[in-house]
ROMAR-373649 format. One record per residue (C-alpha): y, z negated, x; residue in one letter. Coordinates in steps of 0.001 Angstrom, whole numbers, plus 500000, padded with zeros to 6 digits. Layout:
! ROMAR-373649
{atom {Y,Z,X},'a'} ...
***
This chain:
! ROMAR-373649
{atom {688474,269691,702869},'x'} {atom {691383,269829,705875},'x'} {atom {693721,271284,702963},'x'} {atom {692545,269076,700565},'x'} {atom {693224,266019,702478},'x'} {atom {697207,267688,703336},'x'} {atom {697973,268159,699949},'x'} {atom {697283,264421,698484},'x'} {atom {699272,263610,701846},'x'} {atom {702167,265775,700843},'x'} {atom {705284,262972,700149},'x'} {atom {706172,264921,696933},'x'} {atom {702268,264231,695449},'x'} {atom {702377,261007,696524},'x'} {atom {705618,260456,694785},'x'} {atom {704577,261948,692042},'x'} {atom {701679,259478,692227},'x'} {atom {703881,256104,692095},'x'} {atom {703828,253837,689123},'x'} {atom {708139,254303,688991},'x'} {atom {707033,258010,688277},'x'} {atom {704678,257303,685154},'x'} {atom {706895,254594,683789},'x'} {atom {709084,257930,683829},'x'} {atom {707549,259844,682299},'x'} {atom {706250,257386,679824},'x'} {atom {709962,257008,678507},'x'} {atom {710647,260753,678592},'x'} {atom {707182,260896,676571},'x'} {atom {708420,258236,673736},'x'} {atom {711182,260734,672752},'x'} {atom {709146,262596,671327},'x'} {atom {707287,260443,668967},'x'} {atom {709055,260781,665709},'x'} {atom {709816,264514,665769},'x'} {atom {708626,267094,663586},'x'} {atom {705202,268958,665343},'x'} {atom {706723,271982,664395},'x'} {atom {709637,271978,666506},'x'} {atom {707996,270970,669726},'x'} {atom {706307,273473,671882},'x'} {atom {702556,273158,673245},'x'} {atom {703472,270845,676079},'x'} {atom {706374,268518,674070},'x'} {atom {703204,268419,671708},'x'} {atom {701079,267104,674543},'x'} {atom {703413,264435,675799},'x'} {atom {704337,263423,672095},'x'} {atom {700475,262364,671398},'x'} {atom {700812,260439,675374},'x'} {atom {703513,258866,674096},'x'} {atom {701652,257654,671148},'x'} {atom {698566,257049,673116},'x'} {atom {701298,254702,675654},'x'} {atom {702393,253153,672324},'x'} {atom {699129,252012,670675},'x'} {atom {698186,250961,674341},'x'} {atom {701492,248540,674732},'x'} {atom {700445,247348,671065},'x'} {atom {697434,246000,672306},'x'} {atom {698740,244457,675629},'x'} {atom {701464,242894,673434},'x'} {atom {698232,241311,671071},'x'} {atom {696512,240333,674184},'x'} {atom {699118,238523,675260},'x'} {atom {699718,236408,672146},'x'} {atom {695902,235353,672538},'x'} {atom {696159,234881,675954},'x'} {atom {699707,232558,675771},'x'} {atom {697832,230842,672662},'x'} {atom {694851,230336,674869},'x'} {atom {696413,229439,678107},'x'} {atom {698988,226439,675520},'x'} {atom {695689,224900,674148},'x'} {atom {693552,225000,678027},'x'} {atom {696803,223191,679291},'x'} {atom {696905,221033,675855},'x'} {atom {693167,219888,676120},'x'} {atom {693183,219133,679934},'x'} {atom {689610,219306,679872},'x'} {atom {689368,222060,682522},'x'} {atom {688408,220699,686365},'x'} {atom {691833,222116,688278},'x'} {atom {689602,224581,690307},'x'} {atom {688484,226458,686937},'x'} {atom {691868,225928,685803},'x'} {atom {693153,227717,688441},'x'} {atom {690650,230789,688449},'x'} {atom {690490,230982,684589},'x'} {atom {694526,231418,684519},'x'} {atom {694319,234040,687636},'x'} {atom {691572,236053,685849},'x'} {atom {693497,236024,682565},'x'} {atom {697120,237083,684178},'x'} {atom {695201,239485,686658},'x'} {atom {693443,241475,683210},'x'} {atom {696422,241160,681687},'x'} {atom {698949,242863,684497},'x'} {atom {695834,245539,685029},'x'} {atom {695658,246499,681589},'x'} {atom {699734,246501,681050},'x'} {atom {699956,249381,684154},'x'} {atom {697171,251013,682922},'x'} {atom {698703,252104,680307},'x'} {atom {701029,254469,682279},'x'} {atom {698390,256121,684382},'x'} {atom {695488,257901,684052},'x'} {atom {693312,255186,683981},'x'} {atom {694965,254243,680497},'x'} {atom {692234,254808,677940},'x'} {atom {689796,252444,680054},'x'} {atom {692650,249947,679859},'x'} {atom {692878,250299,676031},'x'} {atom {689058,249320,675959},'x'} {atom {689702,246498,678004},'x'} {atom {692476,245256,676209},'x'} {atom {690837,245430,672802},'x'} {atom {687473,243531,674273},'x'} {atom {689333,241191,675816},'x'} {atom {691229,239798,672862},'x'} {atom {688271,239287,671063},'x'} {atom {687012,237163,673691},'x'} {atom {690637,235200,673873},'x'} {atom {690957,234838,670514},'x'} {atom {687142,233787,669989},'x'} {atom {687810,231143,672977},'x'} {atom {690923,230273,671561},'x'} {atom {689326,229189,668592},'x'} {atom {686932,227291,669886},'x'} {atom {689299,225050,671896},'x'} {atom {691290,224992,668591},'x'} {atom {688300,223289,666873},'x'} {atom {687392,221383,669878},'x'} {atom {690923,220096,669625},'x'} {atom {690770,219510,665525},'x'} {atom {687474,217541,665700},'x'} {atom {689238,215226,668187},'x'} {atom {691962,214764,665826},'x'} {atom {689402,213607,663002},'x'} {atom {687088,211863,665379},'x'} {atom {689611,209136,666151},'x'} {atom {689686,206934,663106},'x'} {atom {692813,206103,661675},'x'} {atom {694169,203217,662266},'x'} {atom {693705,201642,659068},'x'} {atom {690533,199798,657270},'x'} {atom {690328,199751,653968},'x'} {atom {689212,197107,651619},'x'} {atom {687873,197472,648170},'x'} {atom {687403,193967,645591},'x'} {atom {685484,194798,643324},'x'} {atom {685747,193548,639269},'x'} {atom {682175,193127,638017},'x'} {atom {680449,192302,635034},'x'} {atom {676639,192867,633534},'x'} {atom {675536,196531,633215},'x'} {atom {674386,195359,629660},'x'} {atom {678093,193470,628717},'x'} {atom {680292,195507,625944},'x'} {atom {683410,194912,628388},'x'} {atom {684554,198368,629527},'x'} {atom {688237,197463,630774},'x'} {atom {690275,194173,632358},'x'} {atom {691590,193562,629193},'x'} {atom {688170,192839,627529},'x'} {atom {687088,190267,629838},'x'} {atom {690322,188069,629611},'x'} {atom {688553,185313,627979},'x'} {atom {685457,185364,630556},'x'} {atom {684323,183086,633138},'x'} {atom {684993,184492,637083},'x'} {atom {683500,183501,639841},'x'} {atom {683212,184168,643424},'x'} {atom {681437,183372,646703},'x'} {atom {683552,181439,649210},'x'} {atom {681775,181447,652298},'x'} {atom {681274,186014,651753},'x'} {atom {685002,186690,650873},'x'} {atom {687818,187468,652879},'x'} {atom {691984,186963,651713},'x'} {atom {691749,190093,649605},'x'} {atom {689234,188617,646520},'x'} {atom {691840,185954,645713},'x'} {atom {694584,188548,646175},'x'} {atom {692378,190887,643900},'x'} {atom {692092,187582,641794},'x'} {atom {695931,186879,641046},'x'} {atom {696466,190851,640929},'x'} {atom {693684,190828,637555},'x'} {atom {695652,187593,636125},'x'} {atom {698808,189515,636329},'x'} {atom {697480,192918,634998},'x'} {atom {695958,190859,632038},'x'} {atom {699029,188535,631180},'x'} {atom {696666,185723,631789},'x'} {atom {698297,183020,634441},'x'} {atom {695676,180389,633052},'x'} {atom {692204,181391,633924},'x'} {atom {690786,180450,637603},'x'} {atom {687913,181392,639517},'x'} {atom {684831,178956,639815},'x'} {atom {683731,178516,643577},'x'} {atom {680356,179289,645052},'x'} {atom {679341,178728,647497},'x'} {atom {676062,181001,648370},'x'} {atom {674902,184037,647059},'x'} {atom {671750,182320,645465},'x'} {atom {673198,180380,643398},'x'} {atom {676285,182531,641997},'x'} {atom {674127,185622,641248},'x'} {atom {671412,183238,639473},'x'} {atom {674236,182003,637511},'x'} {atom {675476,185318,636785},'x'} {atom {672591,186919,635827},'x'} {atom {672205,184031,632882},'x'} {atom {675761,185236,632343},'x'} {atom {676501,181627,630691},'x'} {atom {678802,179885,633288},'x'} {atom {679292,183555,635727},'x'} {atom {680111,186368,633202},'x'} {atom {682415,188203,635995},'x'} {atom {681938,188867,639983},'x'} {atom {685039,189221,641815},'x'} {atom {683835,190573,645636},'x'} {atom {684071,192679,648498},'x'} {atom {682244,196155,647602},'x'} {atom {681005,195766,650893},'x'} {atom {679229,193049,650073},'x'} {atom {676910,194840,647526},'x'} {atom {674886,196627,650251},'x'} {atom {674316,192784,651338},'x'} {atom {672920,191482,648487},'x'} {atom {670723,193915,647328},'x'} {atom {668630,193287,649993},'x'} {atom {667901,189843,648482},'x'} {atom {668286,190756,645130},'x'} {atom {666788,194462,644654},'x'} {atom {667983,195904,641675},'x'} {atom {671738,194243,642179},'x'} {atom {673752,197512,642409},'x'} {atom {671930,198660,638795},'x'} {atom {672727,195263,637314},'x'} {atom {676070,195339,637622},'x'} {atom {679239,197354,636235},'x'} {atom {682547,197614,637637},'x'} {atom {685127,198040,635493},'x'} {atom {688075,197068,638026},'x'} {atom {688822,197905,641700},'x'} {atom {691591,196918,643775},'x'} {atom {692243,198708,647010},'x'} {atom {693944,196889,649730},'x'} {atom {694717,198524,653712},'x'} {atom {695538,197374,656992},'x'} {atom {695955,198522,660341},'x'} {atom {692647,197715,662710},'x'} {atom {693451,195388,665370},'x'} {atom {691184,196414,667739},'x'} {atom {692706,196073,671567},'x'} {atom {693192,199552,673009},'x'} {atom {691640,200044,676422},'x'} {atom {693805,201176,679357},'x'} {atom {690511,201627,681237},'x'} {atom {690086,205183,683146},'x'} {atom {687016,206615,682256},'x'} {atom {686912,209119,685270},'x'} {atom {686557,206228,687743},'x'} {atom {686004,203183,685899},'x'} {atom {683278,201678,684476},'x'} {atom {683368,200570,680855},'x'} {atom {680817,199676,677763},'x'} {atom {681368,201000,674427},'x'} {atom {679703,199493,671360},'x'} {atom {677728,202037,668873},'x'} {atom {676926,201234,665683},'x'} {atom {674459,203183,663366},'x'} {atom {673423,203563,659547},'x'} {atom {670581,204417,659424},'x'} {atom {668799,203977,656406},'x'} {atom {665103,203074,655720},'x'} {atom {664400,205134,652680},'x'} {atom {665763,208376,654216},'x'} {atom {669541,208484,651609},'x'} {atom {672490,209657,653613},'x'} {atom {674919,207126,653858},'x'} {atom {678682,207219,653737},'x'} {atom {680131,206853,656914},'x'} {atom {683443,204196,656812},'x'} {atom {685136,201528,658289},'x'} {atom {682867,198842,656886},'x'} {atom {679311,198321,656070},'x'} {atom {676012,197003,657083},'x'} {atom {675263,197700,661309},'x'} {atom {671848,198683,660967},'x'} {atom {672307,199780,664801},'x'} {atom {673426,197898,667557},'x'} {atom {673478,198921,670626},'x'} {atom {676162,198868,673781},'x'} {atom {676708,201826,676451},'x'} {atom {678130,200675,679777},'x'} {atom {679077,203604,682153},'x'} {atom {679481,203703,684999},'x'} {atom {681065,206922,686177},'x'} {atom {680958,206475,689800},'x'} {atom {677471,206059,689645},'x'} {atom {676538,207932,686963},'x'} {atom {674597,204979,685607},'x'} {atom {674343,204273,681554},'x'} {atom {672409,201154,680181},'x'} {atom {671230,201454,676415},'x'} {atom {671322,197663,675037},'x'} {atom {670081,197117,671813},'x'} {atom {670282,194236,669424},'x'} {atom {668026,193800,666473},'x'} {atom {670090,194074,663351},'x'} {atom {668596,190350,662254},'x'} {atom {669175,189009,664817},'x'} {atom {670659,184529,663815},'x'} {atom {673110,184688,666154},'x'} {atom {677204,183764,665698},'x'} {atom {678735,186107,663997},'x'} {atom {682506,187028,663337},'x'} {atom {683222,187092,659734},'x'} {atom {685876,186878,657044},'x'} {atom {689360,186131,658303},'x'} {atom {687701,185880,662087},'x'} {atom {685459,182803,660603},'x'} {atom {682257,181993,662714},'x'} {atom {678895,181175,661594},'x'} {atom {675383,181937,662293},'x'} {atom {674156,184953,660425},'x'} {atom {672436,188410,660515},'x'} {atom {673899,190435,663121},'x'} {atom {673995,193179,660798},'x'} {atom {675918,191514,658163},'x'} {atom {679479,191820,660841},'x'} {atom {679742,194881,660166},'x'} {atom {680824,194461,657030},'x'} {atom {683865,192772,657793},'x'} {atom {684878,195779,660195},'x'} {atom {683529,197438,663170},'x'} {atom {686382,194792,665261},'x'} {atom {684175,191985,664165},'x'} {atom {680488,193498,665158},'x'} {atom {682802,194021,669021},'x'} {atom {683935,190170,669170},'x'} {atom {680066,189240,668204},'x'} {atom {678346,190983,670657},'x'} {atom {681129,190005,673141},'x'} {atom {680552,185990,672533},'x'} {atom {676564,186504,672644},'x'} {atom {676802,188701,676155},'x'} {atom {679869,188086,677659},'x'} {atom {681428,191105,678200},'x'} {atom {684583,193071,677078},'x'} {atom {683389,196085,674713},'x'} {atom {685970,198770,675158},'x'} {atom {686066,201162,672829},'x'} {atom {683437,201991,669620},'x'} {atom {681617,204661,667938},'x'} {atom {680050,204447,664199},'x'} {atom {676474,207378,664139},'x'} {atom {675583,208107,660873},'x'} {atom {672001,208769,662191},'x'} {atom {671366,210743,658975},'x'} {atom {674297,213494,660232},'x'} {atom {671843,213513,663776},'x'} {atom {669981,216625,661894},'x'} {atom {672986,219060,662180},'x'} {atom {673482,217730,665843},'x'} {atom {670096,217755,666867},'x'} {atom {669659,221475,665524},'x'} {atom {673136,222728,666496},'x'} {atom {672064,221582,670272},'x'} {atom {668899,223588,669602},'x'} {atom {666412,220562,669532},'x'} {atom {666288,217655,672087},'x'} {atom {663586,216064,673827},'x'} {atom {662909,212163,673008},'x'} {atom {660594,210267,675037},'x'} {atom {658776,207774,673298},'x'} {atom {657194,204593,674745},'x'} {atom {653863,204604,672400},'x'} {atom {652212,207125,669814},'x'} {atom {652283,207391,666122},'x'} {atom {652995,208751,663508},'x'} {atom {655708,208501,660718},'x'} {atom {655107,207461,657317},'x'} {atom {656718,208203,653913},'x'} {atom {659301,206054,654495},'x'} {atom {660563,207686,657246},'x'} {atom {659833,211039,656502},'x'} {atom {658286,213024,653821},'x'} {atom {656532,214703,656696},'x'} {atom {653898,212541,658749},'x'} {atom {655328,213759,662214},'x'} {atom {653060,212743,665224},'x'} {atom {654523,211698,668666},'x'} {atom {652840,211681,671432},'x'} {atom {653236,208987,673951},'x'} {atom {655761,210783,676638},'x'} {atom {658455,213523,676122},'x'} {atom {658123,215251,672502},'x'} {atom {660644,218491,671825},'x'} {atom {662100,217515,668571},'x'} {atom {664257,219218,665768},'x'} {atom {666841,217339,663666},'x'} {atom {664224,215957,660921},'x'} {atom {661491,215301,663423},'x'} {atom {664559,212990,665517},'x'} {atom {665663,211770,662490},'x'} {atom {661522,210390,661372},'x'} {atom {661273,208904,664989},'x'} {atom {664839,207114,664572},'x'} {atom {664313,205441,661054},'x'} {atom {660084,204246,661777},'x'} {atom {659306,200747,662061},'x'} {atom {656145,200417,659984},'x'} {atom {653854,201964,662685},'x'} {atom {654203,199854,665141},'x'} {atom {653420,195980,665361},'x'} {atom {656659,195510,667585},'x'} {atom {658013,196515,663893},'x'} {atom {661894,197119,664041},'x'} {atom {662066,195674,667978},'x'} {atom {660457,199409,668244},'x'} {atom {662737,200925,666148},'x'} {atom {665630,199688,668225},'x'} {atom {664191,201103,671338},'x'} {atom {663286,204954,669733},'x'} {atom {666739,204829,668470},'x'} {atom {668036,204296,672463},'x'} {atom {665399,207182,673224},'x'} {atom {667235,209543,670627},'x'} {atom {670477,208662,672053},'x'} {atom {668813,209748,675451},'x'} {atom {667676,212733,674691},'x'} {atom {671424,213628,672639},'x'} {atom {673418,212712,676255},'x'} {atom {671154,214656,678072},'x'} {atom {671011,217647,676261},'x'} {atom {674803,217793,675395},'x'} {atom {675463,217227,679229},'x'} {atom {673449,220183,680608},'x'} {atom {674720,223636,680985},'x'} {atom {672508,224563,678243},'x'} {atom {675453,223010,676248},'x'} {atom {677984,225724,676625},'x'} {atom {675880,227861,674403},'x'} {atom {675953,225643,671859},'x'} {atom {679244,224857,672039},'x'} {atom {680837,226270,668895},'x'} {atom {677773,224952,666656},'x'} {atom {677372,221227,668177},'x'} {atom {681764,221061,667299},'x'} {atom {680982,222184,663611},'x'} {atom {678444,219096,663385},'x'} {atom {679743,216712,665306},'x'} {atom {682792,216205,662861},'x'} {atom {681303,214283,660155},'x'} {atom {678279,212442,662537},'x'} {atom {680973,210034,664337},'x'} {atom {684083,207524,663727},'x'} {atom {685746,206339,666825},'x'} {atom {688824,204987,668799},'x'} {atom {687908,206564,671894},'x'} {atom {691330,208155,672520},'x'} {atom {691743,212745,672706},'x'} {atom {692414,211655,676584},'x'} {atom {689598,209700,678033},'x'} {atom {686681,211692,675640},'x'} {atom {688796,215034,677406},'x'} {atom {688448,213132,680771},'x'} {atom {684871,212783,680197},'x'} {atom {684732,216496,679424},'x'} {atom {686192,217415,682480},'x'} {atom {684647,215091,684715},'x'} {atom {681145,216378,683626},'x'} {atom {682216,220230,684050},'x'} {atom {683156,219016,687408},'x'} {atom {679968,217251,687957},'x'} {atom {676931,217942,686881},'x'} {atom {674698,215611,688711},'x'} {atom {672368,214316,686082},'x'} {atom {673055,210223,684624},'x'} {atom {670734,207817,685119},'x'} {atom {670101,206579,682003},'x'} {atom {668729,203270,681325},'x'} {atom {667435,201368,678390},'x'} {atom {666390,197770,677240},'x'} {atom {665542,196045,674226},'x'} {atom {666235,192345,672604},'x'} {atom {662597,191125,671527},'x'} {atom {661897,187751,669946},'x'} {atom {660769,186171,667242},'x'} {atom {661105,186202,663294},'x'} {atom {661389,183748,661167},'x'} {atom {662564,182876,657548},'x'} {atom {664219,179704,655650},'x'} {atom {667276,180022,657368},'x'} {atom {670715,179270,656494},'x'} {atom {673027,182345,656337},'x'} {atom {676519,180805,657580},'x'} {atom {678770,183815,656496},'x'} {atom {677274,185594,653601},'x'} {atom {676323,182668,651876},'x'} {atom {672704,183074,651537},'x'} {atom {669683,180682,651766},'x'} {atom {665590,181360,652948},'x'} {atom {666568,184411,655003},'x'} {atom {664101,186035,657163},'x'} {atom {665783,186812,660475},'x'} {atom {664952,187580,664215},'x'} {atom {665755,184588,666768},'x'} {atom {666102,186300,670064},'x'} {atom {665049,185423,673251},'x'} {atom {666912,183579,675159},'x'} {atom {665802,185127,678413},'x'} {atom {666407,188748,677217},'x'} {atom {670311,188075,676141},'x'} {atom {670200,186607,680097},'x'} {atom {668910,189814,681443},'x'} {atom {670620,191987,679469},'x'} {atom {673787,190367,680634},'x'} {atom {672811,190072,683935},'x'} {atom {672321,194072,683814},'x'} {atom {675606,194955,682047},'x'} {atom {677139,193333,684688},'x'} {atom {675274,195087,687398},'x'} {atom {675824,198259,686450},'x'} {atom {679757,197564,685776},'x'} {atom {679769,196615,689473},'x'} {atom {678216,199864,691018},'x'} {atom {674952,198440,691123},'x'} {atom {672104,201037,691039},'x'} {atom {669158,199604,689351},'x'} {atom {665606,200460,687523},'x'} {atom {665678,198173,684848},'x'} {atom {661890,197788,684578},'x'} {atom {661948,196630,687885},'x'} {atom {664197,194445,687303},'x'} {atom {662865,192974,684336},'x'} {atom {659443,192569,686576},'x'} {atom {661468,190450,689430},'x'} {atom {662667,188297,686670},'x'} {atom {660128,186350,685369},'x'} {atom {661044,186219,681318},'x'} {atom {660002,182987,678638},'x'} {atom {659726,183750,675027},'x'} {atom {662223,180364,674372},'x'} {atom {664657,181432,671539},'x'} {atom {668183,181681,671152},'x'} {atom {667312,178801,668734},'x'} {atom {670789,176696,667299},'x'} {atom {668375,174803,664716},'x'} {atom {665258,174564,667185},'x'} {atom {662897,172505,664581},'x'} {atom {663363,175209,661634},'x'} {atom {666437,173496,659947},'x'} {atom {669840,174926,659186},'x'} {atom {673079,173510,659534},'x'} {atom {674243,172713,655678},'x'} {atom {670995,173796,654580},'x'} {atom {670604,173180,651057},'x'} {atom {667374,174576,648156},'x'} {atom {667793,177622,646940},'x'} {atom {667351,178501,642887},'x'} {atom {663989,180553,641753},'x'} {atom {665799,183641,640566},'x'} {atom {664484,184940,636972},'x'} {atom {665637,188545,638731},'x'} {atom {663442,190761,640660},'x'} {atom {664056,189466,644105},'x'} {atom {662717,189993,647555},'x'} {atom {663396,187852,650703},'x'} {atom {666392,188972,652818},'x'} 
***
């Protein structure tokens, strides 16, 4: 053992032991490489295949660190890495890296080669994942134009097939429903046809210029929004089948929604989401305008780590923003289709609050989420079960927490009919989805899932959340993973029909008149948790005693410019 011990202690071994020595005889090994085996004795032999085995092994390192320069570019690029795991993430990847580059010239080099290979499949497999975290970003943020679409229509049953067969018709549209782009459309159709005579009869409801169209004696062509089709089917129930277009004119501009400065790691702020969700179970197109079928605000508070869900009944008669930034009292969900900037300035008149930023669900893209997250767990307020128009499958939910895949989410999101709170209940499930989505995609179980929920997420949401704060978010919540308090609350009140639709143009709608006590509390709670209040909001509710006095502006059942509407000869149902 003594002699042993002398000999590895012997200043020529250890010398011969130094990495300066295999670096050595690395480059005396490359020589080698490209001659002819059968000029090279038994030990040039031995050192040519270690100089090939050194070159295959630099090869590697030099592919390692591409992935790992690629990798380290997009961590720095994201910023959604907490500095500590910044900091040990970039030590463990330079550490591998200078182990596996030395290994190559000692004896420990075939264990390096092994390393080297595993580890840039995991770098490049990370790699792209931050590459599509950082491409969903990119096509989360809408861009920052709306587009506008007037549509040319005539009957389904009329002969005319192009704009030049209708230039002896009668057009017509509705005032009160149309923004600057109908009469733009208008004088774009006179020119197209070589026609500077005709005009466009004014109406100035819905009622009355479909009625007239459908007799297709003094109407005989539509000129509207195509958002506004969505709008009057639901009065008039077989609209989209009666008509044909046979014209559209496409118009753009940027959105003028205010960009907010406001730092989401430390300050609080409220972002409005509004969902499609549709009541026969059809996917809908996810854009820049259509019918808000849900309303509800998120105000975080990061400091806290308080959210309240508010939710607003889609028919609800309050004052709406519509074309051109004109007021009048409406369906809440009928904003929306004047842009997503109009639903924000609504809901910021009715509670008094600044909205800062916006995000558009298609609730019928929450199956892929739901499932990529590997099912989330809703708790619902009552039980019930779903009808057919919900989902083909009767799904039962039990009062509590239910563990719920994407369609079984989807059937509790879209079921009013069970309950005799009707679509006040709906509102409220729809906050318990959103619930159960934030706290499943902010628990470590998350990082699993990771790849899947990204492939998903793409197509579920439209936003103007800026890459920055939603990557501040990211790394604030890797940082801390304290669990949100997460609080909800509902508008009730009550319905009622024969009103006056202000905007659309529309008469003997049946609409939702919230209470006036629940827009109080609800603003009274935003504001609370903005300031770092801390707060149950059933006990809150409970301090505050509540009336069931509505957010009435025509308190004996009339309405403002009120006028009779026309018995339709169409199939028609109540809006």
């Amino acid at each position: 053992m003594v002699e042993y011990i002398r000999y590895f202690l012997n200043p020529k071994k250890i010398k011969e032991l130094t990495m300066s020595n295999f670096f050595s005889r690395s480059k005396g090994d490359m020589k080698y490489l490209f001659k002819k085996k059968e000029t090279l004795s038994k030990k040039e032999r031995r050192r040519k295949r270690r100089g090939w085995g050194t070159l295959i092994g630099l090869i590697l390192i030099l592919v390692q660190l591409v992935f790992t320069v690629l990798l380290m570019f997009n961590i720095f690029k994201l910023d959604i890495l907490p500095l500590k795991y910044l900091i040990a993430v970039n030590a463990f990847l330079i550490l591998i890296f200078l182990y596996n580059f030395t290994s190559q010239f000692t004896k420990a080099h075939i264990i390096g080669k092994i390393l080297s290979v595993i580890l840039s499949g995991v770098i490049l497999f990370i790699y792209l994942v931050s590459a599509k975290l950082d491409s969903v970003l990119t096509k989360l943020n809408i861009p920052e134009i709306n587009t506008d679409v007037v549509d040319i229509c005539v009957l389904s049953t009329d002969k005319a097939n192009s704009i030049n067969d209708i230039a002896n018709y009668k057009f017509a549209y509705n005032s009160s429903a149309s923004n600057e782009n109908v009469k733009t459309a208008f004088n774009s159709l006179k020119s197209d046809i070589n026609r500077n005579d005709i005009e466009m009869t004014e109406y100035k409801s819905w009622d009355d210029l479909v009625d007239a169209f459908y007799t297709n004696k003094d109407v005989q062509v539509l000129v509207m929004n195509d958002s506004m089709i969505g709008v009057i089917s639901t009065q008039y129930e077989d609209f989209a089948d009666q008509i044909k277009i046979i014209k559209k004119y496409e118009y753009k501009k940027l959105v003028q929604t205010q960009k907010s400065t406001v730092n989401v790691k430390k300050d609080p702020f409220v972002i409005y989401v509004s969902g499609i969700s549709s009541d026969d179970g059809a996917d809908s197109e996810l854009s820049d305008r259509g019918l808000s079928d849900v309303n509800i605000l998120a105000v975080v508070n990061p400091e806290t780590r308080q959210i309240l869900l508010v939710t607003t009944p889609r028919d609800s008669y309050i004052k709406i923003t519509g074309p051109d930034g004109r007021k009048g009292y409406d369906k809440l969900t009928h904003a929306g289709n004047y842009g997503v900037e109009a639903s924000m300035e609504t809901l910021e008149d009715l509670y008094g609050v600044n909205i800062d930023y916006y995000v558009k669900i298609n609730f019928s893209g929450c199956v892929a989420v739901v499932d990529a997250l590997g099912g989330i767990t809703i708790d619902s307020e009552v039980e019930f079960t779903c009808g057919q128009d919900a989902s083909p499958i009767p799904y039962h939910f039990v009062k509590g927490e239910n563990e719920c895949d994407g369609d079984m989410t989807i059937a509790f999101a879209r079921e009013r009919y069970a309950f005799l709170a009707g679509d006040f209940q709906r509102g409220r499930n729809q906050m318990a989805v959103i619930k159960g989505i934030i706290q499943k995609a902010t628990s470590p179980a998350i990082l699993t899932k990771y790849s899947a929920v990204m492939d998903a997420v793409s197509d579920l949401f439209l936003t103007n959340i800026p890459n920055k704060a939603i990557t501040d978010l990211v790394k604030m919540q890797l940082g801390n993973n304290t669990p949100w308090n997460i609080q909800s609350y509902g508008i009730n009140g009550d319905t009622d029909e024969y009103r006056h639709l202000e905007v659309v143009g529309a008469y003997n709608a049946s609409i939702v008149l919230p209470y006036a006590d629940d827009i109080k509390n609800a603003s009274a709670m935003i504001n609370k948790v903005l300031a770092g209040d801390v707060f149950d909001v059933e006990e809150y509710v409970n301090e505050h005693e509540s009336s069931t006095e509505t957010l009435d502006p025509y308190p004996n059942g009339s309405s403002k410019n009120s006028s009779s509407a026309k018995t339709s000869t169409s199939t028609k149902k109540k809006q």
